[in-house]
Every structure is written in structure tokens, then in C-alpha cells.
C-alpha positions as CSV (number, residue, x, y, z in Angstrom):
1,X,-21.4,-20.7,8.2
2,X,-22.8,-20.3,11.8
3,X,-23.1,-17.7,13.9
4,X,-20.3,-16.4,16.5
5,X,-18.5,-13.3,16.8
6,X,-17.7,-11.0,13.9
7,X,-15.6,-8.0,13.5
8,X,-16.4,-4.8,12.0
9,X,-16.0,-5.8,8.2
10,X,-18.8,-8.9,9.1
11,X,-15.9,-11.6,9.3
12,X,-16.3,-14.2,12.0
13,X,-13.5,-14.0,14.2
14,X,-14.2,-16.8,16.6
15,X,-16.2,-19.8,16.4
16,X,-16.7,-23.8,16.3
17,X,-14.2,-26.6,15.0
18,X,-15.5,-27.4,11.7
19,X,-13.8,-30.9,9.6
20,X,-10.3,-30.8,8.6
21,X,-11.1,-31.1,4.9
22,X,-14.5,-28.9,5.3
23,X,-12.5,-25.8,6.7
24,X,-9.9,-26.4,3.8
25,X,-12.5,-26.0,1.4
26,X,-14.3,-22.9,2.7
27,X,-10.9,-21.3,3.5
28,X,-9.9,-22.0,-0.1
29,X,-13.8,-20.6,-1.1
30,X,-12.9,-17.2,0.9
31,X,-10.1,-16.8,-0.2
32,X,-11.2,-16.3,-3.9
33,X,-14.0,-14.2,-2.6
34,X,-11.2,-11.7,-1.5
35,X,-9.2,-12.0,-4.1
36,X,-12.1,-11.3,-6.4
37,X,-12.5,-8.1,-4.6
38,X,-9.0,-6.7,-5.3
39,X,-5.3,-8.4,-5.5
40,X,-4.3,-9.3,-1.9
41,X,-0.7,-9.8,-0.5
42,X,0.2,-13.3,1.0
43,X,0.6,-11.7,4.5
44,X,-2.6,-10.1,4.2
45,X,-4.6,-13.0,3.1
46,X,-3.1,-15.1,5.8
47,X,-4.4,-12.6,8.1
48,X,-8.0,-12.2,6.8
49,X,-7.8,-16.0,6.9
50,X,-7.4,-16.8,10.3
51,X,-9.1,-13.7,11.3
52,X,-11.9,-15.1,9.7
53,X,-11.7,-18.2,12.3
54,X,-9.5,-20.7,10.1
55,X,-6.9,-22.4,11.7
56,X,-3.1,-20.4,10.9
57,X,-1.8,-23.5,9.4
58,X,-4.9,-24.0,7.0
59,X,-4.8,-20.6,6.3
60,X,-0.7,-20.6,5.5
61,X,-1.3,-23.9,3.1
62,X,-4.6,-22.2,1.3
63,X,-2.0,-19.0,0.5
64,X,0.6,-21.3,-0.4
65,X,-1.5,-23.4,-3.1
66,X,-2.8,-20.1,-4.6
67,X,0.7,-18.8,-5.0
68,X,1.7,-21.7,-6.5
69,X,-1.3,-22.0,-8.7
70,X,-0.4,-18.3,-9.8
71,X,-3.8,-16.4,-8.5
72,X,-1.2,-14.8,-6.2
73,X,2.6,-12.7,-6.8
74,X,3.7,-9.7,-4.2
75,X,5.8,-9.1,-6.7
76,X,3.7,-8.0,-9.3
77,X,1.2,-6.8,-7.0
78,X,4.3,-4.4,-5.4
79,X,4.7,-3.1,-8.9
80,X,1.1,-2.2,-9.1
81,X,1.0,-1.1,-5.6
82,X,3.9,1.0,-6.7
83,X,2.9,2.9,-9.5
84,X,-0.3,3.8,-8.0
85,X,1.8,5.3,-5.1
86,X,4.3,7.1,-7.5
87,X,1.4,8.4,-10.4
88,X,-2.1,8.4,-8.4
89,X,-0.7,9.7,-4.9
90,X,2.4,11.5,-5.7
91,X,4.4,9.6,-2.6
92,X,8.0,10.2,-2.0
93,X,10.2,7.3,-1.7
94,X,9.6,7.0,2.1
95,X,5.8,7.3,1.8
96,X,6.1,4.8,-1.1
97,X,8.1,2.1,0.7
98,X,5.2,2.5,3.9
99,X,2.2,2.2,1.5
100,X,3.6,-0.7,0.2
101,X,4.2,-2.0,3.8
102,X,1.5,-1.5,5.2
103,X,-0.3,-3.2,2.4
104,X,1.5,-6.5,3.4
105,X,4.4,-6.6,0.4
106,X,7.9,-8.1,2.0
107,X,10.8,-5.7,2.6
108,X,12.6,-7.8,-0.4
109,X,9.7,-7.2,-2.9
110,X,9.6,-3.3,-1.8
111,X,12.7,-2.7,-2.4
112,X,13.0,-4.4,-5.5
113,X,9.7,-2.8,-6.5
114,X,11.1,0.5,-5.6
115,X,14.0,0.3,-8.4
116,X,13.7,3.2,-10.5
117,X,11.8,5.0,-8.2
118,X,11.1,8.6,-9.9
119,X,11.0,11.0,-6.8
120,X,11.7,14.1,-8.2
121,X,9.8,13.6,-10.6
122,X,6.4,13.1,-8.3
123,X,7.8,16.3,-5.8
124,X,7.4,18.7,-9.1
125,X,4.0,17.2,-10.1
126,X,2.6,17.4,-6.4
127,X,4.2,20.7,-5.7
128,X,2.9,22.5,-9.0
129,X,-0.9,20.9,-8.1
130,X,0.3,22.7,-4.2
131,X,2.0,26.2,-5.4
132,X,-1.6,27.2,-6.9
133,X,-3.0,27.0,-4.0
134,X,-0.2,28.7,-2.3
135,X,0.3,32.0,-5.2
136,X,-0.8,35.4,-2.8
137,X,0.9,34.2,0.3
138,X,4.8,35.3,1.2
139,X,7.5,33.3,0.0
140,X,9.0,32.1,3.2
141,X,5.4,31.2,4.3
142,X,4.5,29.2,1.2
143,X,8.3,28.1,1.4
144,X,7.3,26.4,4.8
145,X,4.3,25.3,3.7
146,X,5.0,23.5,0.2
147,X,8.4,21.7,2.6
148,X,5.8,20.3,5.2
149,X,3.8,19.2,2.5
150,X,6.0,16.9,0.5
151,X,7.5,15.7,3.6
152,X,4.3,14.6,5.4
153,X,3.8,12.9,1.8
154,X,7.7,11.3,2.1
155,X,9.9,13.0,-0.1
156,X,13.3,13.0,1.7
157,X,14.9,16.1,2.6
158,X,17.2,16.7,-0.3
159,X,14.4,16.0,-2.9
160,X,12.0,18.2,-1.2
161,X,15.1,21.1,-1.3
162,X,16.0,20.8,-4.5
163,X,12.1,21.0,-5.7
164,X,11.4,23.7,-3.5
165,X,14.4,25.8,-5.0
166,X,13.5,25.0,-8.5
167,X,10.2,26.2,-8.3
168,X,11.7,29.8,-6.6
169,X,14.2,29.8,-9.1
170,X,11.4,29.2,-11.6
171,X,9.3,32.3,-10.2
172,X,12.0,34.6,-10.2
173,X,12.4,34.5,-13.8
């Protein structure tokens, strides 16, 4: 491709008509170079599309055809998204629903991903790797501590109560 302007990942961002059925083709040719780095959401192929310099409406029918062609599914890809979220980064519900988010997956698809969603389960597994690293200091200190923790991580209130007075509970017998 020519030269122009590129952003910082090397993509070029503005640049010269090219012919309708040429920019098709290397739209279509860059898109399976991203999806052969890693499964992409439709939003967030669309995006790297036209931020590459494609046209929007090439870039919306290129997503299209590989959804339809099955190369593409938010849905599956939220269900990946969302077990790496709930087993690799111990993420409450909240943090979960965000990552997914911010990784381009529709509110429908999050949700629906979300079913199930073990988040007690995650707070005990994230605040036993925490309460090691927390053993020598006072209670009401590591109390505040371990609570700021899980909630910067999204656990909701009532989940990051309950843990917290399990693992007290637990240390007092």
C-alpha cells in the first residue's frame, strides 16, 4: 500500500482513493490478517477497518461477509472473553461486563454471556491469592484493604461482604 499517515500500531489512517473492487479486496485481505492474530469483535474490526483508511461502508460489508461466512461470532467470542475474565483475571461481575465492553461485544451478547456468572466463587479465589499477602497486618486494616481490592476488580458490594466475612469467620476458628 502507499505511504500516508499511520498511527502508532503502523496502520495507515489517511490516504488515497484506491478502486472500489481493489479496496474490497485488501480490506477483506486485512481483515484475516487481524483475525489471524487473535478473535476480533464485529465492532472492533469495523473500527481497525476504516481506521486503517477503508471506506465505513466497505469496512461494514467486509465484517458482514465474514460473519456470515462464520470466521466471525461475538457470541462465542463473549464466552471466551468471559471465562478468561471469570478464571484468568478473577473479575467480579461489574469488571466482567466492562472487559467484555471494552473489547467491542454488544450489551445483548454480554449479558447473555454473563448467565451463570460465578462471582463468589472468583472473590474467594482472588481474596485467598490477597489474604497471604495481607497475614501480619490488623484486621480492620487488611479488612479495608482486601474490600478495596475486589472492588477496584468489580465484585459488587454484597459479594465482596459476604467474602470478606467468610474469610474472618474462617480465621477465627
Amino acid at each position: 500500500m502507499p505511504g500516508g499517515r499511520r498511527n502508532r500500531q503502523g496502520d495507515r489512517v489517511a490516504g488515497g482513493k484506491m478502486p472500489a473492487g481493489d479496496e474490497k479486496q485488501q480490506a477483506l485481505s486485512y481483515a484475516f490478517k487481524l483475525l489471524g492474530y487473535r478473535q476480533r469483535s464485529e465492532q472492533e474490526l469495523t473500527r481497525r477497518l476504516v481506521m486503517k483508511g477503508f471506506s465505513k461502508t466497505v469496512a461494514e460489508e467486509i465484517t458482514q461477509r465474514l460473519r456470515d461466512s462464520g470466521y466471525m461470532d461475538d457470541l462465542l467470542m463473549a464466552g471466551a472473553l468471559r471465562r478468561r475474565a471469570e478464571e484468568g483475571k478473577c473479575l467480579g461481575m461489574g469488571g466482567a461486563r466492562q472487559y467484555l465492553r471494552r473489547m467491542g461485544i454488544s450489551r445483548c451478547d454480554t449479558e447473555e454471556a454473563l448467565n451463570g456468572y460465578d462471582e463468589p466463587a472468583s472473590a474467594a479465589r482472588l481474596a485467598e491469592k490477597k489474604m497471604g499477602l495481607l497475614e501480619g497486618s490488623p484486621p480492620d486494616i487488611a479488612r479495608k484493604k482486601l474490600s478495596g481490592y475486589l472492588r477496584r476488580r468489580g465484585f459488587s458490594y454484597e459479594t465482596v461482604r459476604k467474602t470478606i466475612d467468610a474469610f474472618i469467620k474462617e480465621a477465627k476458628q
